[in-house]
N, C-alpha and C positions, 0 to 999 in steps of 0.2 A: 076348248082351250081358252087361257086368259089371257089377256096381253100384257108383256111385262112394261114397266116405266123404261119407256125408249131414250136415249139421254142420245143425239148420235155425236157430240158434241165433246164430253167427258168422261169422266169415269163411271162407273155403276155407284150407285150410293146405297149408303144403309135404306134398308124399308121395311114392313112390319116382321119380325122373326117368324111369326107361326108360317109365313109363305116365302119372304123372298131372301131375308138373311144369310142363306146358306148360300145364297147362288155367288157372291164375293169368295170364299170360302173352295168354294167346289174351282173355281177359275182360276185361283190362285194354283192349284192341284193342276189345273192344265199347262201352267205354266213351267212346270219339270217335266209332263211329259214326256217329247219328243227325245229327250236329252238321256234316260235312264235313269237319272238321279241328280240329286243338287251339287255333289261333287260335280260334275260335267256345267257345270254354269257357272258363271259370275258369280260369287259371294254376295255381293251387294243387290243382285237381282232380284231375293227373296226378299229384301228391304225396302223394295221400290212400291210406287202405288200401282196397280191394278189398274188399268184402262183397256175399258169395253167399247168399241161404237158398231152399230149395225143402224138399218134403217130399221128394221121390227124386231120386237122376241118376242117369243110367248113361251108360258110354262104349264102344264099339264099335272095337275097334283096326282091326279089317280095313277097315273103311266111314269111320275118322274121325269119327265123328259121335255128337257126346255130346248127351243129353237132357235138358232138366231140369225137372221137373213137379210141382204144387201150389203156388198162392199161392209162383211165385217172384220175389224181389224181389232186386235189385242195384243195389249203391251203390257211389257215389265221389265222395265230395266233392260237389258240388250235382245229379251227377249222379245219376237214380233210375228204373228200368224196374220194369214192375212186369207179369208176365202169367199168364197160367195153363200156359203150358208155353213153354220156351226150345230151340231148338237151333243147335246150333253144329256145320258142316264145315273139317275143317282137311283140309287135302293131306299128304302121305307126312310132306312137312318140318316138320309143325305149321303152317304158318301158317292163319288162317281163311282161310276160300274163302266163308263164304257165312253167316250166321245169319238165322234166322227168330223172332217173338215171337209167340204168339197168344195172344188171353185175351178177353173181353166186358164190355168194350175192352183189349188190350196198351194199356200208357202208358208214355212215356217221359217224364222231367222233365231239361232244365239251365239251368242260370244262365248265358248266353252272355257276360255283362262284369256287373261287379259295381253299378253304376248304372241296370242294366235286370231285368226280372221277370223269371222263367225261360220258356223256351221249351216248350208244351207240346204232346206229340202223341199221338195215339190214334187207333186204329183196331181193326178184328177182328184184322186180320195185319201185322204189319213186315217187313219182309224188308232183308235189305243184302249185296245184292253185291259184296265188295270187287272183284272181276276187274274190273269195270266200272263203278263206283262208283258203285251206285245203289241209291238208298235208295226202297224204296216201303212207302207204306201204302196197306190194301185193306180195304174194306168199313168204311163209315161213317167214312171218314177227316177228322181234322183236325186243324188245327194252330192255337196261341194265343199270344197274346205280347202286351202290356201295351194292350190291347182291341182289337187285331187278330185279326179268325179269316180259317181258309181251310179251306173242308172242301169234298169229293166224296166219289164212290163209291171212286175212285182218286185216290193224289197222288205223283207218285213225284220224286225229285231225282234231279240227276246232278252231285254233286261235283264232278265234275272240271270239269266244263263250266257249273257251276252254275246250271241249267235245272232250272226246275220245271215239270211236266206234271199239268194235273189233270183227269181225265174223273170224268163224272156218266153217273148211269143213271135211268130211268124215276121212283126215289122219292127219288133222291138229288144234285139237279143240284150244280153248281160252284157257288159262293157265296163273295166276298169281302165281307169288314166290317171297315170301316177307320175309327177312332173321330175327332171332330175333331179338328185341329189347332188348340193354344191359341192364343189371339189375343195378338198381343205388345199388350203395356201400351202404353196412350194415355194422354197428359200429360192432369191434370183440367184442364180451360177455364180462364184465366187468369183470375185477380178484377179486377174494374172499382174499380181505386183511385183514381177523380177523385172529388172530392168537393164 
């Protein structure tokens, strides 16, 4: 394996095309992940720059498979992951094929519309399949959004078909918490104006 240019400071920068060019590219791709699609995010998100920091990465030509390890954090516009080690598989052609996040907890943070709180998810492990578009999180999994939770042992989506699946295990059942619904305003009682 090679080491890639550690930047833990900024963002990732252009670097020769034949090896690391794509890896901006491939990142920006993990930045709709979590989400299903760009609908589900900030408009402006896809506009934003790209910031990578980790303490190392390395990238693998033969395997595709770049790593990226210590306190790494990735932004884009509202979007924010934050784990203790990242990997990312791209195919011959660059494209991803597959990324994982692990950390104690991996987190990912977005703003899915600018009138609602961000969407927030955490678990040990992320995984996202692009072949199959499925997004799962594993061990102590959950997900929050403006006093909604949904946590398992497992929770995984499938984008395409937008199905959520969540299993529980022994210390970790399924659990939803869904906060009240405001009550719409009632007129105050009418005043008694006979006199």
């Amino acid at each position: 394996m090679r080491p890639l240019p550690a930047d833990t400071h900024s963002s990732v920068t252009p670097v020769r095309r034949t090896q690391w060019a794509v890896l901006p590219a491939l990142l920006l791709t993990v930045s709709t992940i979590f989400m299903a699609a760009p609908a589900n995010a900030l408009p402006t998100d896809r506009d934003q720059p790209l910031q990578v920091s980790a303490d190392s990465a390395t990238f693998d030509e033969k395997t595709g498979v770049a790593v990226y390890k210590g306190s790494v954090v990735i932004r884009q516009g509202s979007l924010e992951m934050r784990a203790d080690e990242f990997v990312i598989k791209v195919n011959k052609k660059g494209a991803v094929e597959s990324t994982t996040s692990r950390g104690n907890p991996a987190r990912f943070q977005q703003t899915p519309d600018a009138q609602k709180s961000p969407v927030l998810a955490e678990a040990d492990r992320i995984d996202y399949d692009l072949k199959n578009e499925i997004v799962t999180l594993t061990g102590k999994a959950r997900l929050r959004q403006d006093g909604a939770s949904f946590q398992g042992a497992t929770i995984s989506y499938n984008t395409a078909r937008q199905q959520v699946e969540a299993k529980g295990d022994a210390s970790n059942r399924v659990q939803l918490v869904l906060p009240p619904q405001p009550r719409e305003a009632r007129p105050a009682p009418a005043k008694d104006t006979r006199k």
